[in-house]
Structures are given as structure tokens and as C-alpha cells.
C-alpha positions, 0 to 999 in steps of 0.5 A: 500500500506504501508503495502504491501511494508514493507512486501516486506522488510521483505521477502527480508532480509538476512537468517542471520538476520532472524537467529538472528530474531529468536533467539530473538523472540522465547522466547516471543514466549515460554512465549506466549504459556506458562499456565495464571495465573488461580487467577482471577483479582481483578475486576473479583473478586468484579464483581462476588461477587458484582453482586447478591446484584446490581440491577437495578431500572425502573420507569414504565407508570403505563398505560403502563407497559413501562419504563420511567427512569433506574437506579441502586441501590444496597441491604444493609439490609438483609430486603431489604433495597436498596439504589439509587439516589433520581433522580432515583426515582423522577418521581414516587415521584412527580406523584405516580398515573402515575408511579411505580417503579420496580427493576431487580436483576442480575439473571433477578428476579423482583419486586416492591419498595416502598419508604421510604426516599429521600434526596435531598441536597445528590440525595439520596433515600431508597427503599424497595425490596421483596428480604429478605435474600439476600447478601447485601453490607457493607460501608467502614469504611475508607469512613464513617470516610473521612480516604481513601487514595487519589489513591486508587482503586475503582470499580465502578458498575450498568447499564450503557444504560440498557446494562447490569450490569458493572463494571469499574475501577477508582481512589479516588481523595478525595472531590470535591474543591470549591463545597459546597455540599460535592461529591468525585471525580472519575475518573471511567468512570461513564454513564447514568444508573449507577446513584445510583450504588455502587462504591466499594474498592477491598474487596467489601465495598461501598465508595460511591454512584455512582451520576453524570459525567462532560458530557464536560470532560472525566473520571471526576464521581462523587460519593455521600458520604457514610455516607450520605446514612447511615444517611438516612437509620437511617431515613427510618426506620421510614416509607415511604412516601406514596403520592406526597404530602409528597414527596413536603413537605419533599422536601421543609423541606430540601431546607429550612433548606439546604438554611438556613445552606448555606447562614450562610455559605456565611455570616461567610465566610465574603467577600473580596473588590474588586475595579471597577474604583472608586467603591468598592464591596465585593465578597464572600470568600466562597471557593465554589464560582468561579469568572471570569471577561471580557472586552470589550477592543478588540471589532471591532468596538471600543465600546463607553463604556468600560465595564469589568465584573466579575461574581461570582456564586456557584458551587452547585445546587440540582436537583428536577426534571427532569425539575428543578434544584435550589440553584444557587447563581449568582451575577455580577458587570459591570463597564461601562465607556464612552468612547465618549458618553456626559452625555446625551447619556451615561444615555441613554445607561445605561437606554438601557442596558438589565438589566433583568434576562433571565431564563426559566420560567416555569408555572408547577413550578413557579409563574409569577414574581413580580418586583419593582423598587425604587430609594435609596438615598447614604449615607450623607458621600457620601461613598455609592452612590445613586442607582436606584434598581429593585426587583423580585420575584416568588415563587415555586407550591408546594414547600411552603416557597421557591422563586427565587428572583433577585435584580439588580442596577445601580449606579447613582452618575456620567454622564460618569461611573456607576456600575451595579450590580445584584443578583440571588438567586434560591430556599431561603426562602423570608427573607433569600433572603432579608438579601442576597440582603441587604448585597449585597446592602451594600457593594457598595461603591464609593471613589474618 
């Protein structure tokens, strides 16, 4: 209806003032019908040249020659030599029998991969193609060197829902603040599909490998950095990993030594003392941990303890299977006061406190938990208060040396406050978990 009375307006105005209507609209007009620019645009440009060295990664049923997964990938050695996500291919990794992996190039060629390396701290792997003198990318030398320009122009490319090859354009934004596992920020919008696609600087050159999105924002993508993937494709060439059995024990290796080289990390980053009531802790100053705290104060009804709470954890943790994820550090400090409760009721309320761990347990990976729970005495200075503590375990199935560990306690020096206290740390060998809680343990202290 809106519509129909402004043209009513419009049929109505004076000749005069169409006249002069005319007058300026005729130029637009002229310009409209004048021959486009035939040079194509930058993103024409690198799609056209991009698209005879992307593929397309399927992992397939052997059983049935159906797909299970997709992803991307994309030709850097004229033997070959391609490079996806690690994630592309995990399935086939851990259970070559059920499944193979199958690649289509843009001119809708296939043929088979084989595997040659992962790395998975970076979700990155190597797979060798049939496709023998093939156009193949180059990295940036920019991007192995961290030397690109925050605001540049990048194209990212792959295979977004199995629609067909895509490019999409987005900005650098330099590495990711307070991750400790290095990713740059994209603001391509990067979907399902195009993980392990290339994305590349206008003259055609890989920056980074296309790995992951923030499903709760918009145009937040994140790319692996280059010189990952040409660290691994040095380590391909020394062969391929030809059973699930190599596939664990490689994947363990680097947990182990990934682990080992975060928690020396977390103990040169030292910590900063942080005061509950009369408690002291030490929260860790490594930067790629985010903390943040919460009261109870506004409850209706009025709560009979006052807690605030503070949890801190790590903004990393690395994907093994479709089913599992580890490397997450967590650890929260509650300090609970009474408000109204006498001693008596204020033990009973802390006794009642859940103070177990709710993860998923999952007897395809993990071992059943294994808990003990001790009291330790304070100090003679009576600078650490006595706790009682619980600590758990479980290992991983088929990953030797890896545990997830939890270790929680409660302070045990006043009938009308307490702290309570707990770690989690997920995939750490058993003596670094150990040294993890004992550092954890002896920073609580109690001053008056």
C-alpha cells in the first residue's frame, strides 16, 4: 500500500520538476549504459588461477563407497604433495580398515591419498595425490617470516557444504591474543568444508591454512600458520604412516612433548596473588589464560553463604577426534562465607557442596577414574592452612603416557569461611600433572 501511494506522488508532480528530474538523472543514466571495465577483479583473478591446484578431500565407508567427512586441501609439490587439516583426515587415521580417503580436483578428476604426516598441536596433515605435474601453490614469504601487514587482503578458498569450490574475501588481523597455540585471525567468512583450504594474498601465495570459525560470532576464521605446514612437509618426506597404530603413537609423541613445552610455559610465566577474604592464591600470568569471577550477592532468596568465584582456564585445546578434544587447563577458587549458618551447619554445607568434576566420560577413550582423598596438615607458621584434598585420575586407550587428572580442596582452618579450590588438567603426562597440582597446592595461603 506504501508503495502504491508514493507512486501516486510521483505521477502527480509538476512537468517542471520532472524537467529538472531529468536533467539530473540522465547522466547516471549515460554512465549506466556506458562499456565495464573488461580487467577482471582481483578475486576473479586468484579464483581462476587458484582453482586447478584446490581440491577437495572425502573420507569414504570403505563398505560403502559413501562419504563420511569433506574437506579441502590444496597441491604444493609438483609430486603431489597436498596439504589439509589433520581433522580432515582423522577418521581414516584412527580406523584405516573402515575408511579411505579420496580427493576431487576442480575439473571433477579423482583419486586416492595416502598419508604421510599429521600434526596435531597445528590440525595439520600431508597427503599424497596421483596428480604429478600439476600447478601447485607457493607460501608467502611475508607469512613464513610473521612480516604481513595487519589489513591486508586475503582470499580465502575450498568447499564450503560440498557446494562447490569458493572463494571469499577477508582481512589479516595478525595472531590470535591470549591463545597459546599460535592461529591468525580472519575475518573471511570461513564454513564447514573449507577446513584445510588455502587462504591466499592477491598474487596467489598461501598465508595460511584455512582451520576453524567462532560458530557464536560472525566473520571471526581462523587460519593455521604457514610455516607450520612447511615444517611438516620437511617431515613427510620421510614416509607415511601406514596403520592406526602409528597414527596413536605419533599422536601421543606430540601431546607429550606439546604438554611438556606448555606447562614450562605456565611455570616461567610465574603467577600473580590474588586475595579471597583472608586467603591468598596465585593465578597464572600466562597471557593465554582468561579469568572471570561471580557472586552470589543478588540471589532471591538471600543465600546463607556468600560465595564469589573466579575461574581461570586456557584458551587452547587440540582436537583428536571427532569425539575428543584435550589440553584444557581449568582451575577455580570459591570463597564461601556464612552468612547465618553456626559452625555446625556451615561444615555441613561445605561437606554438601558438589565438589566433583562433571565431564563426559567416555569408555572408547578413557579409563574409569581413580580418586583419593587425604587430609594435609598447614604449615607450623600457620601461613598455609590445613586442607582436606581429593585426587583423580584416568588415563587415555591408546594414547600411552597421557591422563586427565583433577585435584580439588577445601580449606579447613575456620567454622564460618573456607576456600575451595580445584584443578583440571586434560591430556599431561602423570608427573607433569603432579608438579601442576603441587604448585597449585602451594600457593594457598591464609593471613589474618
Amino acid at each position: 500500500m506504501q508503495f502504491l501511494r508514493r507512486r501516486r506522488i510521483r505521477q502527480a508532480l509538476p512537468l517542471v520538476v520532472l524537467a529538472m528530474a531529468a536533467s539530473v538523472i540522465w547522466p547516471i543514466a549515460a554512465a549506466a549504459q556506458a562499456p565495464a571495465d573488461p580487467s577482471p577483479s582481483t578475486a576473479e583473478r586468484v579464483s581462476a588461477g587458484a582453482r586447478p591446484r584446490l581440491l577437495q578431500l572425502r573420507t569414504l565407508v570403505s563398505a560403502t563407497g559413501q562419504q563420511a567427512s569433506i574437506g579441502s586441501g590444496f597441491l604444493v609439490s609438483a609430486d603431489g604433495l597436498a596439504v589439509t587439516n589433520y581433522h580432515v583426515v582423522s577418521q581414516y587415521g584412527f580406523d584405516p580398515d573402515s575408511y579411505r580417503l579420496e580427493y576431487t580436483a576442480a575439473d571433477g578428476t579423482r583419486g586416492g591419498l595416502q598419508l604421510l604426516a599429521i600434526d596435531v598441536v597445528n590440525d595439520l596433515a600431508i597427503v599424497r595425490t596421483d596428480r604429478q605435474g600439476w600447478p601447485f601453490f607457493e607460501f608467502d614469504d611475508r607469512a613464513l617470516k610473521g612480516s604481513l601487514p595487519n589489513g591486508e587482503r586475503l582470499y580465502g578458498l575450498g568447499n564450503p557444504h560440498d557446494l562447490g569450490f569458493t572463494i571469499v574475501e577477508g582481512t589479516y588481523n595478525g595472531l590470535v591474543q591470549r591463545r597459546y597455540n599460535e592461529r591468525i585471525h580472519f575475518t573471511g567468512a570461513l564454513n564447514p568444508g573449507m577446513s584445510g583450504g588455502p587462504t591466499l594474498t592477491s598474487d596467489l601465495r598461501v598465508a595460511g591454512i584455512n582451520v576453524a570459525r567462532r560458530s557464536d560470532s560472525q566473520l571471526v576464521s581462523f587460519l593455521v600458520p604457514a610455516p607450520f605446514a612447511v615444517g611438516l612437509l620437511d617431515n613427510a618426506k620421510e614416509g607415511r604412516l601406514s596403520s592406526s597404530k602409528d597414527i596413536r603413537a605419533e599422536i601421543s609423541r606430540q601431546l607429550v612433548l606439546w604438554q611438556t613445552t606448555r606447562d614450562k610455559s605456565v611455570a616461567d610465566a610465574g603467577g600473580r596473588t590474588v586475595a579471597f577474604g583472608p586467603y591468598r592464591v596465585v593465578e597464572s600470568a600466562a597471557p593465554w589464560f582468561n579469568c572471570w569471577s561471580s557472586t552470589n550477592a543478588g540471589e532471591v532468596p538471600k543465600p546463607r553463604a556468600a560465595t564469589n568465584s573466579t575461574t581461570c582456564s586456557s584458551n587452547t585445546t587440540l582436537f583428536i577426534a571427532d569425539d575428543l578434544l584435550t589440553g584444557w587447563i581449568w582451575y577455580s577458587h570459591d570463597y564461601v562465607r556464612s552468612v547465618d549458618l553456626n559452625q555446625f551447619q556451615f561444615g555441613a554445607f561445605l561437606a554438601n557442596r558438589d565438589h566433583q568434576f562433571k565431564l563426559k566420560e567416555s569408555r572408547k577413550w578413557h579409563t574409569q577414574r581413580r580418586c583419593h582423598e587425604s587430609f594435609i596438615a598447614g604449615s607450623p607458621s600457620g601461613e598455609r592452612p590445613p586442607v582436606r584434598a581429593q585426587w583423580c585420575a584416568r588415563a587415555y586407550r591408546g594414547l600411552d603416557g597421557l591422563y586427565d587428572v583433577w585435584f580439588a580442596t577445601i580449606t579447613q582452618n575456620s567454622g564460618s569461611e573456607a576456600l575451595v579450590s580445584r584443578l583440571y588438567v586434560e591430556g599431561a603426562g602423570y608427573e607433569s600433572a603432579l608438579k601442576h597440582a603441587r604448585r597449585f597446592l602451594s600457593a594457598i595461603q591464609v593471613s589474618r
